[in-house]
TIFIDREN-820551 format. One line per 5 residues: their letters; for each residue x, y, z of C-alpha. Coordinates in Angstrom, 2 decimals. Layout:
<pts>
A) X,Y,Z  ...
</pts>
This chain:
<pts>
XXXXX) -10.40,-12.36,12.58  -12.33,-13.16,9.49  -15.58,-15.45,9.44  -13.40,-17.65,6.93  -13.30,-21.33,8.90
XXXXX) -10.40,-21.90,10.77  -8.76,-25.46,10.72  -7.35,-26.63,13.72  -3.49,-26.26,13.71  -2.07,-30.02,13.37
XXXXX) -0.82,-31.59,16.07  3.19,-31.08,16.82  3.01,-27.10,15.99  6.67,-26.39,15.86  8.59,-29.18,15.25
XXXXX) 11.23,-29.38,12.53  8.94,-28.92,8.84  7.72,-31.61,7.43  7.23,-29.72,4.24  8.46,-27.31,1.77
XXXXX) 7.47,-24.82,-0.96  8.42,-24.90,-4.86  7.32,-21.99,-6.17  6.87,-19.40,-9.31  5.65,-16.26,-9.85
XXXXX) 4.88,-13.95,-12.89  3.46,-9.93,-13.35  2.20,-9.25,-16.11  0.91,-4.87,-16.91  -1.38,-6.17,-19.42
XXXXX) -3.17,-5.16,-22.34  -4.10,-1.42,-21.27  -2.22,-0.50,-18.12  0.76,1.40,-19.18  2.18,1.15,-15.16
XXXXX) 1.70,-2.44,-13.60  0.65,-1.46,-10.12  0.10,-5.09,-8.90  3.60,-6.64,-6.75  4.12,-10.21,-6.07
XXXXX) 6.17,-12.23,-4.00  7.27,-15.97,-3.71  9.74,-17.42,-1.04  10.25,-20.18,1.05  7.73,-19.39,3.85
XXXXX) 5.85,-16.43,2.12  3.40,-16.36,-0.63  1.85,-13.00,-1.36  -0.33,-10.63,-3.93  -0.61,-7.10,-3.37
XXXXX) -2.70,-4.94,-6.37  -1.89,-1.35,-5.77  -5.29,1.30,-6.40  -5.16,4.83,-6.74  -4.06,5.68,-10.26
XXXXX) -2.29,8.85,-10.37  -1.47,8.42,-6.37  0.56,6.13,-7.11  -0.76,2.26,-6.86  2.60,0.85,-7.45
XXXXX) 3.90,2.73,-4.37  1.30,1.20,-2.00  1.77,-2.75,-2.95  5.39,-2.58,-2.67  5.24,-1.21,0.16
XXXXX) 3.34,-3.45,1.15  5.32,-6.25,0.21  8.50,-5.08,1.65  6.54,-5.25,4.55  5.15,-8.62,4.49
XXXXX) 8.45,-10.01,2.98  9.75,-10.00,6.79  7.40,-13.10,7.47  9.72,-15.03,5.15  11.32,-16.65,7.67
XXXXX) 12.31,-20.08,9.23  9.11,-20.79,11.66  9.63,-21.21,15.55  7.09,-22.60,17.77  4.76,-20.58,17.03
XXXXX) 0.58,-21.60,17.83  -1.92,-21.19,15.05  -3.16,-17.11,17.12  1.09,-16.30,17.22  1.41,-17.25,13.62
XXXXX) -1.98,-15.34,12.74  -0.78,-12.66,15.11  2.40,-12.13,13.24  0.24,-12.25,9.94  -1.91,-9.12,11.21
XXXXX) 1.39,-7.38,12.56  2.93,-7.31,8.90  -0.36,-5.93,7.47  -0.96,-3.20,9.77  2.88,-2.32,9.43
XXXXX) 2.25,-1.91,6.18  -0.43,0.72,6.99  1.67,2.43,8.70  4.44,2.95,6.47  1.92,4.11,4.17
XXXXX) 0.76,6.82,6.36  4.56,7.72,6.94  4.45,8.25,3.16  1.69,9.98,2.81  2.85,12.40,5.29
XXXXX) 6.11,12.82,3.50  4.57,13.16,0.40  0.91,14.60,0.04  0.59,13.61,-3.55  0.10,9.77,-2.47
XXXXX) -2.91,10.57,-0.51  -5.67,8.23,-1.48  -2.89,5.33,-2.64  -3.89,2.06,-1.10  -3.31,-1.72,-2.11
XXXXX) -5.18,-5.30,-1.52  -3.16,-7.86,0.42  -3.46,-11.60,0.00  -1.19,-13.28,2.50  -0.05,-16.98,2.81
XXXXX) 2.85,-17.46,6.02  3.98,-21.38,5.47  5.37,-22.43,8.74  6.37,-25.96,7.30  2.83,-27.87,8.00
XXXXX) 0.60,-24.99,7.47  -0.48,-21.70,6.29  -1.60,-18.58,8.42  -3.78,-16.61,5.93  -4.10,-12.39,5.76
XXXXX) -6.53,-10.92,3.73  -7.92,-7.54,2.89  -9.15,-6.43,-0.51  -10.09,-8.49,-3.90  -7.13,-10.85,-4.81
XXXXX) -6.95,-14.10,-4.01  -5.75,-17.35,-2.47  -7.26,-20.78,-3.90  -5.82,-24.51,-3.13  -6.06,-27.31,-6.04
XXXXX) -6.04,-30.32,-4.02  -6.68,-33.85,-6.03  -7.66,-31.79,-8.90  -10.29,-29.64,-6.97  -10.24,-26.07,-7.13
XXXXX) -11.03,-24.40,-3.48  -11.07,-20.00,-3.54  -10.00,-19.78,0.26  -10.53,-16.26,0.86  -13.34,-14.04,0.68
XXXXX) -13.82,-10.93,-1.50  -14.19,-7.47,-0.03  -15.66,-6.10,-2.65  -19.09,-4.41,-3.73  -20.38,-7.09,-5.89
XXXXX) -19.86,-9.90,-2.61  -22.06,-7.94,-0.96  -24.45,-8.49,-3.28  -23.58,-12.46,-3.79  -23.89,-12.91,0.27
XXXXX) -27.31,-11.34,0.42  -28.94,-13.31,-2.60  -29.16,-10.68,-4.99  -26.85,-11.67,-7.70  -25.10,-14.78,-8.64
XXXXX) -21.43,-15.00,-9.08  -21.98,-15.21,-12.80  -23.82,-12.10,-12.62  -20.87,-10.37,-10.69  -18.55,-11.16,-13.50
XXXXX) -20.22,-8.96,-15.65  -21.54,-6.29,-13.04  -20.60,-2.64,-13.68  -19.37,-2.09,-10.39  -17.76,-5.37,-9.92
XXXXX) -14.36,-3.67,-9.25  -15.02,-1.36,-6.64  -13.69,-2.99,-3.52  -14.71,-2.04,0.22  -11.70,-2.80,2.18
XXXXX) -7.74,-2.37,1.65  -5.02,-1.25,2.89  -4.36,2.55,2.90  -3.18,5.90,4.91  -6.54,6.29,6.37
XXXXX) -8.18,3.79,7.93  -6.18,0.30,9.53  -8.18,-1.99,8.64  -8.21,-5.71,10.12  -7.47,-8.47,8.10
XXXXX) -9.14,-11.66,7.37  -7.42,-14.03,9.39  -7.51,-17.96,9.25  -5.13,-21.27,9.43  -5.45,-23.80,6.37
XXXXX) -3.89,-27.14,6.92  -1.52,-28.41,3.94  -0.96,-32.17,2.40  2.22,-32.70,0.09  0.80,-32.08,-3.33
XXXXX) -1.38,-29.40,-2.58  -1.04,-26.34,-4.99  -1.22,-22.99,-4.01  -2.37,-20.03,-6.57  -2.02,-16.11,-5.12
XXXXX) -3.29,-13.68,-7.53  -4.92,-10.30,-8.41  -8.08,-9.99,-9.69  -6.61,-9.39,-13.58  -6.92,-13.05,-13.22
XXXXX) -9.46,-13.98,-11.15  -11.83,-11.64,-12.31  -11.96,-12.94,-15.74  -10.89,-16.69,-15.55  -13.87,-19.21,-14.17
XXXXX) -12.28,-21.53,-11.48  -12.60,-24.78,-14.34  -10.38,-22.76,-16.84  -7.83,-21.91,-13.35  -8.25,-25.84,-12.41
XXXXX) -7.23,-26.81,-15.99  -4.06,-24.77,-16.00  -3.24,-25.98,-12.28  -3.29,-29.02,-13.29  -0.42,-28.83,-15.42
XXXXX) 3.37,-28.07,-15.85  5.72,-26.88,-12.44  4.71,-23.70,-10.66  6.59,-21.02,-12.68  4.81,-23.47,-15.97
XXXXX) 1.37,-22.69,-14.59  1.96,-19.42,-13.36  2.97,-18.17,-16.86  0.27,-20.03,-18.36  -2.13,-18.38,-15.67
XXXXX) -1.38,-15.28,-16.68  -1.27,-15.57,-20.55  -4.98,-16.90,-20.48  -5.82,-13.67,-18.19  -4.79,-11.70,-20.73
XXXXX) -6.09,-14.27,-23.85  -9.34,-13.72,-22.08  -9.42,-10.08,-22.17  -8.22,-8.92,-19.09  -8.03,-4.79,-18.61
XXXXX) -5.72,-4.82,-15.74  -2.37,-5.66,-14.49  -2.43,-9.59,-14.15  -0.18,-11.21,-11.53  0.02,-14.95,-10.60
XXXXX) 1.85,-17.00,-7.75  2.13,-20.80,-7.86  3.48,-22.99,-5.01  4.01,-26.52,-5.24  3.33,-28.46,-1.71
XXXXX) 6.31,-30.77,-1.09  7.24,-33.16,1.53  10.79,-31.67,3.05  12.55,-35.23,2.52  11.74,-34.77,-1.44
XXXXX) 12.63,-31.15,-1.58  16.21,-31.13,-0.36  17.03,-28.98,-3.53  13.93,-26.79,-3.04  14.16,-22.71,-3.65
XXXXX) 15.49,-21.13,-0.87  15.46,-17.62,-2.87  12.89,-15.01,-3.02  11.09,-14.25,-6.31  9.81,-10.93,-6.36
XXXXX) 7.82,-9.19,-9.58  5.48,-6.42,-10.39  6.10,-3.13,-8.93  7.91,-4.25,-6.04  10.28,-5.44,-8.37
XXXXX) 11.02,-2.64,-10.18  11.17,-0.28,-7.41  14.01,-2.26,-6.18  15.55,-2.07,-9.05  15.24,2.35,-9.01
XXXXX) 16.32,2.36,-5.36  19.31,0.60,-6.61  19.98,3.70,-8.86  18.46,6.66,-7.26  19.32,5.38,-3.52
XXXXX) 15.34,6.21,-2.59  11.68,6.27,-4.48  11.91,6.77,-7.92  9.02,8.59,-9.06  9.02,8.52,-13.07
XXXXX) 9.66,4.70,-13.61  7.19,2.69,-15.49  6.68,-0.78,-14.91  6.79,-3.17,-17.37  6.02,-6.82,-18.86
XXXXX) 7.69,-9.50,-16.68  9.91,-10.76,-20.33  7.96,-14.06,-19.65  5.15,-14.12,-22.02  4.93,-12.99,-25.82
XXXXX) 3.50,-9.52,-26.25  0.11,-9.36,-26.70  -1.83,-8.03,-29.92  -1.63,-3.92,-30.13  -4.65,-2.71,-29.32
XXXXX) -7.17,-0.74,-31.51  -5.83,2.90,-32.56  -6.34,5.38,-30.19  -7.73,2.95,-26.87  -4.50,4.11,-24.98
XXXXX) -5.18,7.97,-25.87  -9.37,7.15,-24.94  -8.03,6.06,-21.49  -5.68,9.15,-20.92  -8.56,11.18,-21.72
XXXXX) -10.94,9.46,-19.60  -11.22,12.55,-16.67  -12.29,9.51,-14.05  -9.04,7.02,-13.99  -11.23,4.03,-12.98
XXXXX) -8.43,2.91,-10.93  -8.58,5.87,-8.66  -12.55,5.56,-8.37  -12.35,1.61,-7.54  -11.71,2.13,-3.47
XXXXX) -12.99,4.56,-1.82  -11.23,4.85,1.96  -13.26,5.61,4.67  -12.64,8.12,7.12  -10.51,7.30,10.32
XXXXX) -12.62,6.12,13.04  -10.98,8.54,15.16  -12.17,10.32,18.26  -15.54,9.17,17.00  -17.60,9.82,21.11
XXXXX) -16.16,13.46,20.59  -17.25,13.92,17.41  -20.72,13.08,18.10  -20.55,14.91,21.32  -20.16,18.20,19.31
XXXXX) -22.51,17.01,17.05  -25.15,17.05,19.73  -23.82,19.83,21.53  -24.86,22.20,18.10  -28.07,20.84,18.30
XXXXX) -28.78,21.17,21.39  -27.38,24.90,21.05  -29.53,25.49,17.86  -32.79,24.21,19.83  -31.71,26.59,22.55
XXXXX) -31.44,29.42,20.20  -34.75,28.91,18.23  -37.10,28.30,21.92  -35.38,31.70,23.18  -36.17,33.25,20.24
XXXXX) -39.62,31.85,20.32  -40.37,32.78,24.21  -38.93,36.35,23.05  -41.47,36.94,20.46  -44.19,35.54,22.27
XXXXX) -43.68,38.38,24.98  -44.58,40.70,22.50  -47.84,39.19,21.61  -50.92,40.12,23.26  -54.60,38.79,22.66
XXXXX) -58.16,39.22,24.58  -59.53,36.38,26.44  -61.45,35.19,29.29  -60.60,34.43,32.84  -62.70,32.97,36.19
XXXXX) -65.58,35.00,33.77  -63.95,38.51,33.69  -62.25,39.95,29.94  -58.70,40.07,30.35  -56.04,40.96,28.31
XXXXX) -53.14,37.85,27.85  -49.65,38.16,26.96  -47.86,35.30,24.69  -49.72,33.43,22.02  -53.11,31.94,22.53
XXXXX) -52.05,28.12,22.24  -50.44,25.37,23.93  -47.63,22.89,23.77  -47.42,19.47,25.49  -50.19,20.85,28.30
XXXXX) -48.07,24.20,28.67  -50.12,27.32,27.72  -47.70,29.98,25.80  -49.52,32.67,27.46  -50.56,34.13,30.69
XXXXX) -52.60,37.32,32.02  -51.02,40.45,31.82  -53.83,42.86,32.67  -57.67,41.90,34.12  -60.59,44.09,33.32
XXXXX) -64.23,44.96,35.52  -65.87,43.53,32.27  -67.74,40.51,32.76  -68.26,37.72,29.94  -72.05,37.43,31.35
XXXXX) -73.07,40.86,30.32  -71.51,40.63,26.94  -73.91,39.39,24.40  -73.62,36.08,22.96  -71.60,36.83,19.74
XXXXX) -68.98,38.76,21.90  -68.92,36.81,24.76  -68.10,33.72,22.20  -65.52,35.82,20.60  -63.62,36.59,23.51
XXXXX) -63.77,32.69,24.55  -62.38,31.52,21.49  -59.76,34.61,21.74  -59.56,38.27,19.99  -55.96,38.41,18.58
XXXXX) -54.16,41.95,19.17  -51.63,43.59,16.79  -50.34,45.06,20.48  -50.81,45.94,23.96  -52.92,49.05,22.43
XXXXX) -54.81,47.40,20.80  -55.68,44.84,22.99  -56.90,47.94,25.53  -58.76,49.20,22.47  -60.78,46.06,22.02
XXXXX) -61.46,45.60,25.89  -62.31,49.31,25.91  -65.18,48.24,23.04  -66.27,45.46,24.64  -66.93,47.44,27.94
XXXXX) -69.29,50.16,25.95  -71.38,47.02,24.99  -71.85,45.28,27.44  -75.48,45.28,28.96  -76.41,47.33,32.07
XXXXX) -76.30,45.52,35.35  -79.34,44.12,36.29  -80.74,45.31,39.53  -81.89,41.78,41.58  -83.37,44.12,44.56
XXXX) -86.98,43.19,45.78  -90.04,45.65,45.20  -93.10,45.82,47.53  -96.45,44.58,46.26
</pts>
């Protein structure tokens, strides 16, 4: 679970709803996209944003999968407590994974496809919240704007540890690149949290082609007005009025007591990508992999832009939407990987000491010993209190009858290109070395 607060789940969890959803929703592919990856979805009991990444693997692929995932928590509630209805939340998300990895598998060219998630399950008095990745969930309550979920993205990395402002993260460079979704690599766990709900709440879902360039003053001004499918449309024309790049999608949701919404929606809207892939699978019977998605026929078109931006971006060799997530590797058999990991090292230090020992065996230096020259095999040194050395041969020549210069030479070591040499230099140091002196007594 997420380190979002939790609100306790209100008291008679279960009983028949006490209130209802109206809701709209609207996808828009924008000013430069020429595929709208981003799929949203609307329903009774199930609000959700999912803003596929991977450019040419296929974006579109991964949020509506996604969403025909999630779509299953569109339901009538039960009984459910505040951890079952979170519970169910992370279920749908990490089935979602799944299916992606299915896909993968079947189709290698998806690798590296992956998709945010922004989940709101409405069980009739409140909502059990999922969230990985960089859309969002906000409620406008009494004409206060509140973002409820938190980004996982570069840039609120930098905002948690006090290094930029949010203002400053508008404009960052790398203010797209998000750390967490959901992909054929890694699961990863959802932000997970309860949020209590008053009749007249609103409820905006949406992808960051809105978020990321409307200020949450311009979204309370727009959420202030009109019904849901008024401010949703409005939402998503300012996105794009205020230069947004990407694929712009926007769900509204009115809060409603149940008595007042006896005519309410009881059918799904669904847009974006998961909307036209519906629409293929209705023709080819399975994924249809030339389709491009298009403008949701809600808003006007927007101005053409300059000549040659669209052929600038095809030429672009790094599609920025493939370069905004990066997945890490699977966690996978991580003790065994660092087991071999240590194992090699381990080996390699083995290998270099052996090697070590085996070349000091063939080194061979003069030294002295209990005062008597003797010849030392190894390398005149030592490690850690551990001489790399010991005697090999002894010798009658004795350090006291060498002269000074020698006899300090030999204690500080005479190096030896071999065991010959070594002999040679002992052999040397016996022809100078002074006579033995004769201690006997004379008579006077």
């Amino acid at each position: 679970m997420s380190d979002q607060p939790t609100e306790p789940a209100p008291a008679g969890a279960g009983a028949p709803p006490r209130l209802r959803l109206e809701y709209g929703a609207v996808s828009d592919v924008g000013r430069v996209r020429r595929d709208n990856q981003d799929s949203g979805y609307a329903g009774p009991w199930l609000l959700a944003v999912c803003d596929g990444v991977g450019g040419a693997a296929r974006g579109d692929i991964a949020s509506a999968t996604a969403i025909t995932q999630l779509r299953r928590l569109d339901e009538p509630p039960g009984s459910d407590s505040s951890e079952e209805l979170l519970g169910r939340v992370a279920g749908a998300v990490h089935r979602a994974h799944d299916r992606l990895v299915e896909l993968v598998d079947e189709d290698p060219a998806l690798s590296g496809t992956s998709t945010t998630a922004t989940v709101l399950a409405f069980d009739g008095v409140r909502l059990g919240v999922g969230h990985v990745g960089d859309s969002r969930a906000y409620l406008f309550r009494d004409g206060t704007i509140r973002q409820l979920t938190l980004d996982h993205t570069f840039v609120q990395t930098l905002i948690d540890e006090g290094r930029i402002t949010e203002e400053e993260a508008r404009v960052h460079p790398h203010r797209n690149l998000i750390m967490r979704a959901i992909d054929a690599v890694s699961d990863s766990e959802p932000d997970l949290f309860i949020v209590d709900l008053a009749a007249g709440d609103r409820l905006l879902v949406c992808s960051d082609g809105a978020c990321g360039v409307l200020d949450d003053g311009r979204m309370a001004d727009i959420l202030g007005t009109g019904n849901p499918e008024y401010a949703a449309i409005e939402l998503v024309r300012a996105s794009l009025e205020a230069g947004s790049s990407d694929n712009v999608t926007c769900v509204v949701a009115d809060v409603q007591e149940a008595v007042e919404a006896s005519g309410a929606q009881d059918e799904p809207l669904v847009v974006g990508a998961a909307a036209e892939r519906r629409l293929q699978r209705g023709r080819t019977g399975g994924l249809f992999r030339g389709h491009r998605s298009g403008d949701t026929g809600e808003l006007e078109p927007v101005p053409d832009l300059p000549a040659g931006a669209l052929d600038a971006i095809d030429a672009d060799p790094v599609d920025p939407e493939a370069a905004r997530y990066a997945p890490r590797p699977p966690r996978r058999y991580v003790w065994a990987k660092r087991l071999f990991a240590l194992a090699v090292v381990v080996g390699i230090g083995w290998i270099a000491v052996a090697g070590l020992w085996s070349w000091s065996q063939h080194q061979y230096y003069v030294g002295e010993q209990d005062g008597s020259v003797v010849i030392f095999r190894g390398v005149n040194a030592s490690i850690g209190g551990f001489d790399l050395s010991e005697p090999y041969q002894t010798s009658d020549v004795e350090l006291a009858r060498l002269s000074d210069f020698d006899a300090g030479k030999v204690e500080d070591g005479i190096d030896a290109t071999d065991l010959a040499d070594a002999r040679r230099t002992v052999q040397n140091l016996a022809r100078s070395q002074e006579p033995a002196t004769d201690t006997a007594g004379t008579d006077g």
